[in-house]
Structures are given as C-alpha cells and as structure tokens.
C-alpha positions as CSV (number, residue, x, y, z in Angstrom):
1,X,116.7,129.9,76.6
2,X,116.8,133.1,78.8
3,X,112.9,134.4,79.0
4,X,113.3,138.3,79.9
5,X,110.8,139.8,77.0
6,X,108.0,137.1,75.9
7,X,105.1,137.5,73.1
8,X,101.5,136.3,73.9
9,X,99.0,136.2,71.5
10,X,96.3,134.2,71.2
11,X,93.3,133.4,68.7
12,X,91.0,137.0,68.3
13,X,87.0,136.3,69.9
14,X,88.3,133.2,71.5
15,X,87.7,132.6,75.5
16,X,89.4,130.1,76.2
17,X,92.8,131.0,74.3
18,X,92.6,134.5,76.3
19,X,92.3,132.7,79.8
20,X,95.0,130.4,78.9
21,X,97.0,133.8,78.0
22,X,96.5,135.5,80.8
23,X,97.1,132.5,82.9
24,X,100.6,132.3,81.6
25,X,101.2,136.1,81.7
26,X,100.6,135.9,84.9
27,X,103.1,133.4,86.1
28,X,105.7,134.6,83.9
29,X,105.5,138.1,85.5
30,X,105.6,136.3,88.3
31,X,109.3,134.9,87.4
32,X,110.5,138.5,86.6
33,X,109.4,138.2,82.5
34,X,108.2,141.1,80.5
35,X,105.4,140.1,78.9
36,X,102.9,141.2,75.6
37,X,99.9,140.3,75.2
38,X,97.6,141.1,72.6
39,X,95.1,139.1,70.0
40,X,95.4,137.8,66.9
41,X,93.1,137.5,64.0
42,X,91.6,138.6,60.6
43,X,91.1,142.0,61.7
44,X,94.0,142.2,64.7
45,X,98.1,142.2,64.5
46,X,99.7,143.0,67.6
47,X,102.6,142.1,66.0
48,X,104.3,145.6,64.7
49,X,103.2,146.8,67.8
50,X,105.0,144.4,69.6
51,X,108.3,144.7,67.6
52,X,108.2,148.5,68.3
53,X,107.8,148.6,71.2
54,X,109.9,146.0,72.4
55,X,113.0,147.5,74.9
56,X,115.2,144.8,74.6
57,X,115.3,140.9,72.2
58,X,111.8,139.1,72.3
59,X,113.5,135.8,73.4
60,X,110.2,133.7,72.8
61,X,106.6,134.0,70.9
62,X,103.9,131.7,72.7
63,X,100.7,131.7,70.0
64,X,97.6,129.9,71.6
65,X,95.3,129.5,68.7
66,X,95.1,127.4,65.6
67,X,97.2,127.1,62.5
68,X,95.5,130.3,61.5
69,X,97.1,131.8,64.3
70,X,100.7,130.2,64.2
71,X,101.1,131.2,60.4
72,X,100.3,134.9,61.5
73,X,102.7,134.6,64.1
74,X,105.5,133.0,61.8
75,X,104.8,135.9,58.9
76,X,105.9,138.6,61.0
77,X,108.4,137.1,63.3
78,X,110.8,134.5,61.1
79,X,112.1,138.3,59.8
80,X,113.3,138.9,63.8
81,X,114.4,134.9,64.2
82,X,111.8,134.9,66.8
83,X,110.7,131.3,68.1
84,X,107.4,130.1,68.2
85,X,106.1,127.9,71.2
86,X,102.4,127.5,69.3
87,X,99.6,125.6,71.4
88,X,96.4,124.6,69.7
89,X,93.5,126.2,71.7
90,X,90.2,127.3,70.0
91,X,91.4,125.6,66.4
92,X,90.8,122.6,64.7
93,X,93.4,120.6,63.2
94,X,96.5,122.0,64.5
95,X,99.1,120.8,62.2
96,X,101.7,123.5,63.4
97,X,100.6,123.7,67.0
98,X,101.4,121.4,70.0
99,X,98.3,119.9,71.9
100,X,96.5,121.9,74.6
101,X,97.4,119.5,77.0
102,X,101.3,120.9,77.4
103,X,100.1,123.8,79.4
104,X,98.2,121.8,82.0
105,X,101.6,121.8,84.0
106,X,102.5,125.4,82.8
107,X,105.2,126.2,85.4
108,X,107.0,122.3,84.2
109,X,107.1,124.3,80.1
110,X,108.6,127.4,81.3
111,X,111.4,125.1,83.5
112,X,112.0,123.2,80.6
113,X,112.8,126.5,78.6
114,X,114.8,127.8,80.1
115,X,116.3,124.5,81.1
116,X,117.1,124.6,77.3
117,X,114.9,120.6,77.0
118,X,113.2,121.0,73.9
119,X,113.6,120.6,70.2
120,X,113.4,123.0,67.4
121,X,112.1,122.5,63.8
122,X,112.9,124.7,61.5
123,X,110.5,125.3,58.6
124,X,111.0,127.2,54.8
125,X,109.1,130.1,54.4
126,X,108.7,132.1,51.4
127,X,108.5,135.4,50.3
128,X,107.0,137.8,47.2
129,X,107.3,140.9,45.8
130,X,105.7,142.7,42.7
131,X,107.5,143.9,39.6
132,X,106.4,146.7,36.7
133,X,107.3,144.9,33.4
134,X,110.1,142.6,32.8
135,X,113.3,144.5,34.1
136,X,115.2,142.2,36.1
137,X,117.0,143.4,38.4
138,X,114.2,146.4,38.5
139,X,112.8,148.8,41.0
140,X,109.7,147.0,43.7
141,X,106.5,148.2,43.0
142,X,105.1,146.8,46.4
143,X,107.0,145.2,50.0
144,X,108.0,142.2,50.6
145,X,105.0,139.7,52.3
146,X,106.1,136.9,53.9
147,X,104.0,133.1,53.5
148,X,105.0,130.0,55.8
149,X,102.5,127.9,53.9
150,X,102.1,129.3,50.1
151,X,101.5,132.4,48.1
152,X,98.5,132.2,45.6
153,X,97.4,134.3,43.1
154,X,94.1,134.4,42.0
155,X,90.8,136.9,41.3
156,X,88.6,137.9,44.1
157,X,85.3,138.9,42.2
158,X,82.0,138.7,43.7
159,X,80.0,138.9,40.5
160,X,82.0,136.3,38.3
161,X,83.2,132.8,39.1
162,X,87.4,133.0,39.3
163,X,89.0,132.4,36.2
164,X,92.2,133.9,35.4
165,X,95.0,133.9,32.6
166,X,98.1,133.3,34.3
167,X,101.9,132.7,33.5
168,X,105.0,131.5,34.8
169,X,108.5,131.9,34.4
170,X,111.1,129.8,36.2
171,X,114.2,131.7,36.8
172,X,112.9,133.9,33.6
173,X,112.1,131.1,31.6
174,X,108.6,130.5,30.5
175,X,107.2,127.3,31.4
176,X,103.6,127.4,30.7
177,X,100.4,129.6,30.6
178,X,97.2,128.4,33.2
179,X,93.5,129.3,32.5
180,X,91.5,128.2,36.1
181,X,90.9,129.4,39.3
182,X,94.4,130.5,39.9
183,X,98.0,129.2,40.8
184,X,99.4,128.4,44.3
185,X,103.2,128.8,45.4
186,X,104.0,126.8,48.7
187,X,106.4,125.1,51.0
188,X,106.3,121.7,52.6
189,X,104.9,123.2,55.4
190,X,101.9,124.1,53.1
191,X,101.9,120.7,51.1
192,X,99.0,119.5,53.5
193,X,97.3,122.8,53.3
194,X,95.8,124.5,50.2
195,X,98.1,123.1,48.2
196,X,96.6,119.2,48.6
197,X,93.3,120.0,48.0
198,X,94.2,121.3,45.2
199,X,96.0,118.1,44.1
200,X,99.7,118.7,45.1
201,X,102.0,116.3,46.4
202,X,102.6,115.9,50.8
203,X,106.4,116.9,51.2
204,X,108.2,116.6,54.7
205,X,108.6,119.7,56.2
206,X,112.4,119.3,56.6
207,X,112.6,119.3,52.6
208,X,113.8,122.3,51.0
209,X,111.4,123.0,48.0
210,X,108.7,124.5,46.1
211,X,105.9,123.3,44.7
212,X,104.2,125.1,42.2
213,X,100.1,124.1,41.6
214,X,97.5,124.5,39.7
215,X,94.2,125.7,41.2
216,X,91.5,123.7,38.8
217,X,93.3,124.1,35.7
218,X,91.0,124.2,32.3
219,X,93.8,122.0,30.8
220,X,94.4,117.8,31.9
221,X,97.7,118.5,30.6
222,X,98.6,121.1,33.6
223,X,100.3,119.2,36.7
224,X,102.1,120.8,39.6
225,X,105.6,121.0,40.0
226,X,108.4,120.5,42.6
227,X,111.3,123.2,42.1
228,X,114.8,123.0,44.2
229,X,113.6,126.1,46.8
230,X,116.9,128.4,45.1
231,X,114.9,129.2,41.9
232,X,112.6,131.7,41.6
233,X,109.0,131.4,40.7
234,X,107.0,134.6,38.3
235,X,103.6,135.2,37.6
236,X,102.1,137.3,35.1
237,X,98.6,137.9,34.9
238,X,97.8,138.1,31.4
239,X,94.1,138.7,30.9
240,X,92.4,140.6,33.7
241,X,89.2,143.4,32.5
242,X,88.0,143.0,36.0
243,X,91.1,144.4,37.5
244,X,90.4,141.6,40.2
245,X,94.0,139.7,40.5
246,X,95.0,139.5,43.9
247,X,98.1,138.0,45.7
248,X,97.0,136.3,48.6
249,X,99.6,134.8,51.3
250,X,98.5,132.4,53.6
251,X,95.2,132.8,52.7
252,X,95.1,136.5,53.9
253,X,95.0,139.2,51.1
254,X,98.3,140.7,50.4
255,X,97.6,143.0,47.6
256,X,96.0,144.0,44.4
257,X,98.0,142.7,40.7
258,X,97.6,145.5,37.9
259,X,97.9,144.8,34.8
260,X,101.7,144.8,33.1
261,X,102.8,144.0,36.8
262,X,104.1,140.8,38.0
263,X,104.6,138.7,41.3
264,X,108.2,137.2,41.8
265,X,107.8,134.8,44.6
266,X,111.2,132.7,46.2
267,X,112.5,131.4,49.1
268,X,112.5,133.5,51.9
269,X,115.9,135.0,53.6
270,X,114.6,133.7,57.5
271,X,113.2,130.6,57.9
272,X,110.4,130.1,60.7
273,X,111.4,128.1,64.2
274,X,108.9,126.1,66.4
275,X,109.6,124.7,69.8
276,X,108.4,121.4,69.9
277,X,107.9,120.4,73.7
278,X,106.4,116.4,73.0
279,X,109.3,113.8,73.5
280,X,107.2,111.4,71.0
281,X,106.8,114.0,67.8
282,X,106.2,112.1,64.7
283,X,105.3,113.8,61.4
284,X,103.8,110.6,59.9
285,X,101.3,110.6,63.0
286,X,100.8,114.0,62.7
287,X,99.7,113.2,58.9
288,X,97.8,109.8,60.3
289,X,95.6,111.7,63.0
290,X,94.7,114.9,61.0
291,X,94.2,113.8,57.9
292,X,92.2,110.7,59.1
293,X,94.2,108.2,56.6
294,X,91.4,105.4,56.3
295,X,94.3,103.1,56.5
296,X,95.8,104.0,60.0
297,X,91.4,102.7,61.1
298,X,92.2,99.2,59.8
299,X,93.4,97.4,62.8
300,X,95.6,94.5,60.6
301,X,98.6,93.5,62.5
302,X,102.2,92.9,61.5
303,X,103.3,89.9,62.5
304,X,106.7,90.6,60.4
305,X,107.5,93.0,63.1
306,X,107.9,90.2,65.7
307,X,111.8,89.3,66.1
308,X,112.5,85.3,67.1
C-alpha cells in the first residue's frame, strides 16, 4: 500500500480517540503523508469535506472510534473503494474495529502497510432509494444512502408509540403486509446488530445475502427472511396520518416516507473493505467475546480433541 493522502477521523467529544489521532498524524507527516483529520459523530461528517478536497487518491481511512464510527466511515467511503483501518477507542463492543492495543507500536502498523502484511475483508453493503408510485423503471424521488449494517423503516413520533402499516415486494412481488414497530433490511454485517435483537438469524460476514426482519410484528405468523443479495427488497407504507415514516440507515435518519412513495432497498454497487492487522482473527471469537455466549464461560474440556 503506498500512504501519500491518509483519512483520520476519530469518535466526536472523545479524548482519547483525538490524542490517538493526532499522535498518528503526526508521525505520518513525519514520513512525507498528507494527512486529514477531522471528527466524526451524530452532528459531524468530515467526510464530503475530505473527498473534495482531496488533491490526489485517499490511499487509506484510519477510523478510531467505535462501530458507530466505522459504519460512518464505510457509508461514505465504499462509493470511493476507500479502505478502512478501524481501531476501537472510546466504543464499546467493537465488532468492526481492531483492538486498541494495535497502535501501541504505531510506527510497526504503518511498516506493515506499506509492507503490504495485512488482510482485507470485504463486507456487503446496501443501498436505497425512494420511488413515487409503482413505475418501475421510474424517475428517483430522493439520493441514494448507503447502509453497511441495515436499512429500517419505521415512524419517529414522539406522541404515539411506533406502529406502522408496512408492505413488501420482492422483485415486485408482494410477499406480505407487517403491522409493528417497523421492518429492517440488513447485511451479514448487520446480523449481530439491530437485526438480532429483533430476532434475526447471525450470518457470516463473507455471505452474500439479505435478511429481511420484522421489528415486533402484531402477527406470530411474521418471521424474517434470508434473500440471495441480487433481489431487490420494496417497502410501501400503507397507513401513515401522522406523516411520521422515516427511512433510517444505520441507525441514523436518512429521510422522510410520504405517502404514495416507496423505498427500494438492494445490494449496493461498492462493497466496504477493512484492514484487518491481527494474525489470529476469528469471527466465531469475535461472536464468543462480544456477545458473551454463556457457553464459551463453561470451562468443560474436550478430551476428543486429544490425538493418540
């Protein structure tokens, strides 16, 4: 990897993540780098910024944060095929991130860059756009916002609890109607996200699918679904006097659902890369560690494991 033009961004209010980013701004400089640095948050996005006024290809994106921080970064860089070297400082479970503990010998992570040692995981993303009426193909009626863990769509009301009317189509044909709190689009990235608490299956991240869930469904009969990641998921809201139907990606508000309107949500074109840097990565202790699996705290052995 040739570092001339790096990203920094780290996790918005957060001490510790900006020391860490100036530290490594700093001895990147020092190697002849052009570096940004900015924060990241709810209510900052260096990213556009970054992008425009970049003089030459962003060769890397280093995120210190959380999860919360990564997925911002993937949203609006997988459109440039920008890779993301995320490092969990300041968050919490840091499924996407690798552990703080990679920067403690900095200058060995930048040798090993641009000595080319490290692995890359690629990871789906998705993407949605809204639609006036059924007229397929027909003209946008919004952009295109970009998820790396699932689209939702659901009301944001603050004087009634958040039931909605919802349909879907699958590749334009109906499949069923949902009344409940709304309906959630993801990847396998977002599998252990949103998407399991609200009862979805865990899918490897390598996988390339959709699942399609069910946010507290007023039905027993409603179950989520896994799709092959080429179809193409829509969503009409069909009762809405509140006018309070939101699409929601990553957890961050996208935008407003009007009536007659509807959200087409598919595969996205780019697909999000992540440097791993830790020569023992597993997924499976990934899933062990942050979810807390009350079976990985049972110390049986396996004696089968022995060889004679």
């Amino acid at each position: 990897m040739q570092l001339q033009q790096v990203i920094i961004t780290y996790k918005a209010n957060d001490p510790e993540s900006k020391r860490w980013a100036a530290r490594c701004e700093q001895e990147l400089e020092a190697q002849g780098v052009r570096v940004l640095v900015g924060p990241s948050g709810p209510k900052d996005n260096p990213y556009p910024v970054f992008l425009a006024s970049a003089n030459q290809g962003i060769d890397l994106a280093i995120v210190l944060g959380g999860d919360g921080t990564a997925l911002g970064a993937a949203r609006h860089l997988a459109s440039e095929g920008i890779p993301i070297l995320a490092v969990n400082i300041g968050g919490r479970l840091g499924f996407l991130t690798e552990p703080a503990e990679v920067l403690q010998d900095s200058q060995q992570v930048w040798a090993r860059l641009q000595q080319d040692r490290y692995a890359v995981q690629k990871r789906m993303m998705v993407q949605a756009q809204l639609f006036q009426g059924n007229q397929r193909p027909g003209e946008p009626a919004s952009e295109v916002f970009w998820a790396l863990n699932e689209m939702a769509v659901k009301p944001a009301s603050v004087e009634r609890l958040p039931t909605c009317f919802l349909e879907i189509e699958i590749d334009g044909e109906i499949v069923d109607q949902y009344q409940g709190d709304g309906l959630i689009v993801a990847t396998p990235t977002g599998s252990t996200s949103y998407t399991l608490s609200a009862g979805g299956a865990i899918m490897h991240p390598g996988m390339e699918a959709i699942s399609v869930v069910p946010i507290c469904p007023l039905s027993l009969s409603s179950r989520p679904l896994i799709l092959p990641s080429a179809f193409v998921v829509s969503i009409w809201p069909l009762q809405d006097r509140d006018l309070s139907t939101k699409l929601w990606m990553d957890g961050v508000l996208a935008t407003s659902i009007w009536p007659g309107q509807r959200v087409d949500v598919r595969r996205a074109v780019r697909d999000a890369y992540f440097i791993i840097l830790r020569e023992n990565y597993s997924y499976y202790r990934t899933l062990r560690e942050k979810l807390q699996w009350a079976g990985a705290l049972v110390p049986y052995p396996n004696n089968h494991r022995v060889w004679s």
